[in-house]
N, C-alpha and C positions, 0 to 999 in steps of 0.2 A: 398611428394606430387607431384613428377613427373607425374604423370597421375589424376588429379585433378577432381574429381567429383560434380560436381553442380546443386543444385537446385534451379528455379528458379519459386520464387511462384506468383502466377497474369499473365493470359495470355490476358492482354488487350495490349493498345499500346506498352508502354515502355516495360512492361516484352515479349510479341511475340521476338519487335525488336531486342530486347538484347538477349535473347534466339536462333532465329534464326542467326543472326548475329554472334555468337559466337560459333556455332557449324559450320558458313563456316571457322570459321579458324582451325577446328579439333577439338573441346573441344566437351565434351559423356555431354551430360545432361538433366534432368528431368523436367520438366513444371507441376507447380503446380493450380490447378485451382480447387475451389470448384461447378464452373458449370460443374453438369455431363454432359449434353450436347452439352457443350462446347470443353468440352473435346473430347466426342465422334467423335463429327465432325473434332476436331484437329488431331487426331490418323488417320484420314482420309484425309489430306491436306488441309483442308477446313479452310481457315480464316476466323475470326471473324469479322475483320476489312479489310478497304481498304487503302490499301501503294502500292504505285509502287515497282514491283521487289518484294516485298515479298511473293507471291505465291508461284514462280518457287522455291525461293530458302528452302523455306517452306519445298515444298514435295523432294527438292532432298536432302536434309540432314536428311529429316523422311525417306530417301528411304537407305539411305545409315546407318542406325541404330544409327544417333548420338543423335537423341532428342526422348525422350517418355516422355507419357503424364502421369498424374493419378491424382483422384481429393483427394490424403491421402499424404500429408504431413511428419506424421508420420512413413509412411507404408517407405517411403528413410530415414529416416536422419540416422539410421547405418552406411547407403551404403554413404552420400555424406561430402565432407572438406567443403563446400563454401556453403552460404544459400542468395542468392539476392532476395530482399521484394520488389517484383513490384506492392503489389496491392494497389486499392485507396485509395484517401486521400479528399473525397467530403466535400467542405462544410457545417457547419454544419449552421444552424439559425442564428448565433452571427458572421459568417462569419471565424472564426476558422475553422480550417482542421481537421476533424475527422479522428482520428486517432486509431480505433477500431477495423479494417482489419490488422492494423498493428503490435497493441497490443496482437490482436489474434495470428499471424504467432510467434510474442516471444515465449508467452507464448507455442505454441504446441512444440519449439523448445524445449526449459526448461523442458517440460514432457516426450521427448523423446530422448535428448543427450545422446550419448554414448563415442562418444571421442570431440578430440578438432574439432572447428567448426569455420569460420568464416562468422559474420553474418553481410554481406552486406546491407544496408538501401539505395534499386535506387529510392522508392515513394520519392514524393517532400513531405517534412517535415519540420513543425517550428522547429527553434534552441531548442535542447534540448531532443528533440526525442531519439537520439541514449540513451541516458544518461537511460531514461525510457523506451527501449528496452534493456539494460544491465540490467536496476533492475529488469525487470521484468521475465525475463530469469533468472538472477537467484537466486529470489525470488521460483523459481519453483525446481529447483536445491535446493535449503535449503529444501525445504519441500519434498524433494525425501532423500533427507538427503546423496546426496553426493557429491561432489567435482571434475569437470571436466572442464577442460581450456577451453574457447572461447573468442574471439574478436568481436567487434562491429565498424564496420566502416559506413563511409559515402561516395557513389560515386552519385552525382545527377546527371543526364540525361541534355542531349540537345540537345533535337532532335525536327527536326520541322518535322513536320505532311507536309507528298506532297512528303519528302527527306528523312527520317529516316532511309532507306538503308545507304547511301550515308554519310550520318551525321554521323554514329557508327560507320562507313569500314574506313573513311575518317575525323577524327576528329580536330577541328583546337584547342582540347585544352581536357583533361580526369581531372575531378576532384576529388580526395580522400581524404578524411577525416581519418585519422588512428590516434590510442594511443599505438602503440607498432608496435619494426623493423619488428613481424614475420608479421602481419597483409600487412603491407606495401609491404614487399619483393613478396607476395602471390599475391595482386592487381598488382605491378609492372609486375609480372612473363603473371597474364591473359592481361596483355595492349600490353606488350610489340610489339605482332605481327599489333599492328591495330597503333602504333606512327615510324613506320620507314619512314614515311612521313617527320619526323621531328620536329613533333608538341610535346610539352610536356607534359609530367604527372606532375599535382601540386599535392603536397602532401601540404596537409596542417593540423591543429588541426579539429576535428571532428566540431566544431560549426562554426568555417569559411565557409568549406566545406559547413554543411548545408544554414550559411548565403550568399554563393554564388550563390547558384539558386533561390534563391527571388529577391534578389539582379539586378540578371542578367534580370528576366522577366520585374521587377518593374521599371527596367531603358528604356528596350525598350518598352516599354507601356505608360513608360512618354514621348518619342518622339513623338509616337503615338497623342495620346492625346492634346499634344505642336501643333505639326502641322495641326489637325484637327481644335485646336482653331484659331492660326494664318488663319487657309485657311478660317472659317466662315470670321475674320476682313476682307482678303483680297476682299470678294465679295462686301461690302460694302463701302471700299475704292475704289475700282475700279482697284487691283491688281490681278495677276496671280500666284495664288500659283504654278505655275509648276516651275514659271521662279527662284520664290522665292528660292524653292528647290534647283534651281541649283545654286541658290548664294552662299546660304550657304552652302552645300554639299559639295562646291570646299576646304572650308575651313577647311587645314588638322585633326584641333583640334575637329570639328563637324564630317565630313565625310558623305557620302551619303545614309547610309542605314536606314532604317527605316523610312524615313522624309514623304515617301507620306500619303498626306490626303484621306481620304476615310468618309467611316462609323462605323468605332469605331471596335476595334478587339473583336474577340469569342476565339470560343475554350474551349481548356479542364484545359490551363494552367493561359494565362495572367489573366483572371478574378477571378479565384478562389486563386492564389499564391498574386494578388495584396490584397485582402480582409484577408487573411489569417497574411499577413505581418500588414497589418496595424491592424488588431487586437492584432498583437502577440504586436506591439508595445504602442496601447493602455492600453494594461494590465501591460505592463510596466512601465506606465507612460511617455515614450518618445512619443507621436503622431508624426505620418507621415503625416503633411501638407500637403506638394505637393503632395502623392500618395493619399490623400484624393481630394483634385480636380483632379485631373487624374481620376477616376472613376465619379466622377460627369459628368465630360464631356465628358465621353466616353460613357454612356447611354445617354447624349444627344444627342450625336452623331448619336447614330443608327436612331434615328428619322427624322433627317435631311431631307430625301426622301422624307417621308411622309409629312414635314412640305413644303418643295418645289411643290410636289405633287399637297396639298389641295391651297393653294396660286393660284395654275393655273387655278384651276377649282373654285377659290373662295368660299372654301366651298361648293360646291356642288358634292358630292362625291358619291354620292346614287345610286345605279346601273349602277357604271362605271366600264369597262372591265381592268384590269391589269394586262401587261405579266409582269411575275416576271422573269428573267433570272437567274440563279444562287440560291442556296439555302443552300449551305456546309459554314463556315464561311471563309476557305478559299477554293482555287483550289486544285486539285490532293488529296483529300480528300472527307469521306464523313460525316464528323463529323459537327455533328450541335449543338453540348453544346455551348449557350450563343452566338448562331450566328444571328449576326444582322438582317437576315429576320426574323426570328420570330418575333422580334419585331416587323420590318415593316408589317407582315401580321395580326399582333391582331391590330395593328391601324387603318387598312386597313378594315377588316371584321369590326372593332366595327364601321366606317365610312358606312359602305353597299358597299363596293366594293365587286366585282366578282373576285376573285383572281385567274388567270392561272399561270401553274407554271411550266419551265421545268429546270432540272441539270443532268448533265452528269452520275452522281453516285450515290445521295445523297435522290433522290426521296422515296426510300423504306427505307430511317431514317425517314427521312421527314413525309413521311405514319406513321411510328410510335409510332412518336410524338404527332403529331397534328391530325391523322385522315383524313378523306375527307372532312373538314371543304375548304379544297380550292382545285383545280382542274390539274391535273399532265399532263403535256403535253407530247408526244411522242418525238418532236425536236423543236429547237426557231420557226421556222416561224407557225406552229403549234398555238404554243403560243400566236405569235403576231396578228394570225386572229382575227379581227373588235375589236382589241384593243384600247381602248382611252389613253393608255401610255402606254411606257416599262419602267422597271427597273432594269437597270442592277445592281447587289447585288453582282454578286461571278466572278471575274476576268478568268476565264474557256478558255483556248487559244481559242476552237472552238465560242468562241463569239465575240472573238477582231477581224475580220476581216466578215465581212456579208454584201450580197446584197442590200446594203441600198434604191437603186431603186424598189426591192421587200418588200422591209421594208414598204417604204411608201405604197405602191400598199395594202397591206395585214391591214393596222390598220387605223381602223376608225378614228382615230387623231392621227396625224404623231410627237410625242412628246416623245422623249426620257430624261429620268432621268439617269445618268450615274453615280454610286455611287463609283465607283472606276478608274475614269477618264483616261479612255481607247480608248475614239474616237477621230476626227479627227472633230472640229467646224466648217471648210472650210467643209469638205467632205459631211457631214451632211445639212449645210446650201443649197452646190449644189443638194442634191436631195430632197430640201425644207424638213426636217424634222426640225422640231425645238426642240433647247437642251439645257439643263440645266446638269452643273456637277459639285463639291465641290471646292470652292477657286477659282472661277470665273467669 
């Protein structure tokens, strides 16, 4: 296997990154996606998604003949050793991870193996997955009625959306799940070039592995969530969550990441891996307490705005102007699964507000989401014309710094809601805008 060929099925987030990402280090391979259009436009340079850096390096390793696309599965697995299963894993009603997309890529493998294969699981998956990715490969394999080697591992992702370049090239940690040396040696052989940083390769047993990346979100979601609740007591106390932050931050056993308060995280990952984990453990019979409030108060959370919002205008909400700043759940992205404005703008609309709206990137999700049910803005100050409040939602650098002398000039009530505590209260109070922001 000195010259390794790889398929890599799902060209959403994780499978792009890791596909593109892995042919800058040399590696020839294949991108499996069953949108033909998807595809088409990929064979063209054309991203699906928005990631910084991932454009350029997109079309120059499609230019240099290391990635092709095709939406048949089938039509490589002669031609490849390595099979990575990037596509989704959506919640299903019961809050379980469907796992159906994933099921499917088994099985087309099991109908079409010719030699030995190893088949990598990068979708976030409950424990146990791989287990029923082996049987079901080769359950297919028995009923073709023959006998051909494959492995099944586990590599889960960690990549944050805004950095995923950066996170895959630059890894502060690779994890694999393997049941046999060849499988291992093979993962070790594709890492090797991206860990001379020094960071390691865990090998671990396949259901570790898997229980690592639930694991991993379901903890920094509890910080999340921790500090959001602390930051509500601190308003009522008469404390300052910032300072909070940095008391405990300093403390080597805490550390400082995660702690700031906001309005409750989105995305594609912490909400569906948190729901997915505590189902899996509900059917276990173990419950997950804590990540069962950790969700509770992270959909409170997103309300927060809106509950600060109507409080000012004392319920009187009804044809009130609101620049919405920010719409992606976080920056440098333009992904809006489970991102807090949405929330805020069905409270908003069901209230009769008038909702403007501007973001950097994210508008034309946003359009496809929800519609023209609320109003897109060209730039902030745009937005903030004869606004009777702003609300900052999406931390976007081009927002943390603005003419606040213009600010007030341009909005009919000079009233900023700051949901990811980004301004300056002295700066603000000087040019008479009055503010409200979380754990304050």
């Amino acid at each position: 296997m000195d010259n390794m060929k790889i398929a890599i099925v799902g060209t959403g987030y994780v499978g792009l990154v890791t596909a593109t990402c892995l042919a800058e280090m040399g590696f020839s391979l294949t991108c499996v996606d069953i949108d033909a259009q998807k595809v088409e436009n990929l064979k063209r340079g054309i991203s699906p998604i928005y990631e910084p850096g991932l454009d350029d390096m997109l079309k120059r390793n499609i230019g240099k003949g290391r990635m092709t696309f095709t939406t048949s599965l089938a039509s490589v697995m002669s031609n490849v050793d390595i099979v990575f299963t990037a596509v989704g894993t959506p919640p299903d009603k019961d809050g379980s991870a469907d796992l159906q997309y994933v099921l499917d890529v088994a099985r087309t493998i099991g109908r079409n193996l010719t030699k030995y294969c190893l088949v990598i699981t990068k979708s976030t998956v409950p424990v146990g997955t791989a287990n029923l990715v082996r049987q079901t490969i080769a359950d297919e394999l028995k009923s073709r009625n023959v006998e051909i080697e494959f492995d099944v591992a586990s590599n889960p992702e960690f990549l944050k959306e805004g950095s995923a370049i950066n996170d895959f090239m630059k890894p502060d940690r690779i994890v694999c799940g393997v049941s046999s040396e060849k499988a291992k040696n093979i993962l070790q052989k594709i890492y090797n070039p991206f860990v001379l940083n020094g960071h390691p390769v865990i090998f671990t047993d396949i259901a570790s592995s898997e229980m690592i990346k639930y694991t991993a979100n379901a903890m920094l979601a509890t910080r999340i969530s921790f500090m959001n609740d602390i930051a509500n007591l601190c308003e009522i106390v008469g404390a300052d969550i910032n300072m909070v932050r940095k008391g405990i931050g300093s403390d080597s056993r805490i550390g400082s990441k995660f702690l700031y308060a906001g309005i409750g995280y989105g995305g594609s990952c912490f909400p569906k891996d948190v729901k997915a984990l505590i189902k899996t453990a509900d059917d276990l019979g173990s419950p997950l307490e804590v990540l069962k409030a950790v969700e509770r108060v992270n959909e409170r959370q997103k309300t927060v705005l809106f509950t600060k919002l109507s409080k000012y205008y004392t319920g009187e909400l009804s044809g009130k102007r609101i620049a919405l700043l920010g719409l992606s759940f976080k920056p440098n992205t333009d992904d809006m699964r489970e991102a807090p404005s949405l929330s805020l703008i069905n409270k908003m609309l069901e209230a009769g507000c008038k909702v403007f709206a501007y973001d950097p990137i994210a508008m034309d999700e946003a359009q496809r989401r929800i519609g023209n049910v609320i109003t897109y803005c060209s730039d902030v100050y745009e937005t903030l014309q004869d606004a009777d409040a702003m609300m900052l939602v999406t931390e976007w650098s081009e927002f943390r710094v603005l003419d606040m002398n213009k600010v007030r000039q341009l909005m009919k009530t000079p009233v900023i809601f700051d949901g990811r505590n980004i301004y300056d209260e002295n700066e603000l109070a000087k040019a008479d805008i009055k503010y409200f922001c979380i754990g304050k």
